[in-house]
N, C-alpha and C positions, 0 to 999 in steps of 0.2 A: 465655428470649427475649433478654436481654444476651449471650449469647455468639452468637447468631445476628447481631445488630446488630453486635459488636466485629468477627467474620469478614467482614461485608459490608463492614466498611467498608475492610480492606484489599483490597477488588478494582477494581480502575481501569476504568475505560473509556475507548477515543476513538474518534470518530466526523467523521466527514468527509463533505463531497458537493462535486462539482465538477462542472463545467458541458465535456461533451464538447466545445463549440465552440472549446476554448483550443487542444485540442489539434490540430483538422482541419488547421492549417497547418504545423503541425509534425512533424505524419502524412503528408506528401507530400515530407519533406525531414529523412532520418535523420540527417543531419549537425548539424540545428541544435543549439546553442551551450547553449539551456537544454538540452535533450535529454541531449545529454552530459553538461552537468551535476548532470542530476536523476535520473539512470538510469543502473546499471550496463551493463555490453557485454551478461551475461546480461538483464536485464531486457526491454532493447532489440531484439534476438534473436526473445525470445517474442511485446511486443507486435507487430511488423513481421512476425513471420509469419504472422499470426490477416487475415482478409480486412477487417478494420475497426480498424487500428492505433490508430486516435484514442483508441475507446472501450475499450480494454486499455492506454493509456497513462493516461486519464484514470482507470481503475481502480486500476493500480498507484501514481500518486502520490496517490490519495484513501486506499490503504492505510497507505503510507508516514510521511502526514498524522497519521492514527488512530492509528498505531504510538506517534510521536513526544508526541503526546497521553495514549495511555496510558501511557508510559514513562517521561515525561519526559524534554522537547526539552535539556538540558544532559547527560544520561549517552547520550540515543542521540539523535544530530544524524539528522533526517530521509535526509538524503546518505549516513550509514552505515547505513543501513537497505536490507535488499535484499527485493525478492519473488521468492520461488520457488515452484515447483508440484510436489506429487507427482506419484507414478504415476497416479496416479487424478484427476487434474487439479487435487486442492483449493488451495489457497491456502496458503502457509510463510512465514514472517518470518524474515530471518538478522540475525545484526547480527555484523560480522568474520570472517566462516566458521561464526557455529555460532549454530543453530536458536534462535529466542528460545521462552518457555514462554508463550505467549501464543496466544488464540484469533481467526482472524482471518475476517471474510467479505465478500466484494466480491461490489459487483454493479451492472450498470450496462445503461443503453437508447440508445437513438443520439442521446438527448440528454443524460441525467446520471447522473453512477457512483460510487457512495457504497460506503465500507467503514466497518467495527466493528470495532475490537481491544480486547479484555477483557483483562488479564491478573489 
């Protein structure tokens, strides 16, 4: 039973929930200023092409969020964190170009959109 406790305890977790209305305003105007700042060119791409950009915006940084949580915000800054998508749609964490070993899931309703990163 000690080696099961020692193993769980190095697994992190972070969790996030955000509130879709932050982003309604910033969903009708891809240029704004946090925008840029809080989202890669790819990130931005994906949510503005989905027919409800708010709630794929509020998703991606509720990921981003959980990332930085489970990571730790001093080795992976929230801003160097990227979302990406398979083939298959699921959800990828990058941090610099290359894949992080972390489990991720987002999910969100046209009011709030919450992710989990385990690693």
């Amino acid at each position: 039973m000690v080696s099961v406790y020692v193993y769980l305890m190095q697994e992190r977790v972070g969790i996030d929930l955000v509130e879709v209305a932050r982003f309604l305003p910033m969903a009708k105007d891809r240029s704004h200023p946090f925008l840029e700042k809080s989202f890669t060119a790819a990130e931005l791409e994906y949510c503005f092409a989905r027919a409800k950009p708010a709630e794929h915006l509020a998703g991606h940084f509720a990921a981003k969020e959980a990332a930085s949580k489970a990571l730790g915000v001093e080795e992976y800054p929230f801003i160097e964190i990227e979302v990406r998508h398979a083939k298959s749609g699921a959800p990828e964490l990058w941090h610099k170009g290359a894949p992080l070993p972390v489990a991720v899931s987002i999910t969100h309703t046209a009011t709030m959109a919450a992710a989990v990163v385990l690693k």
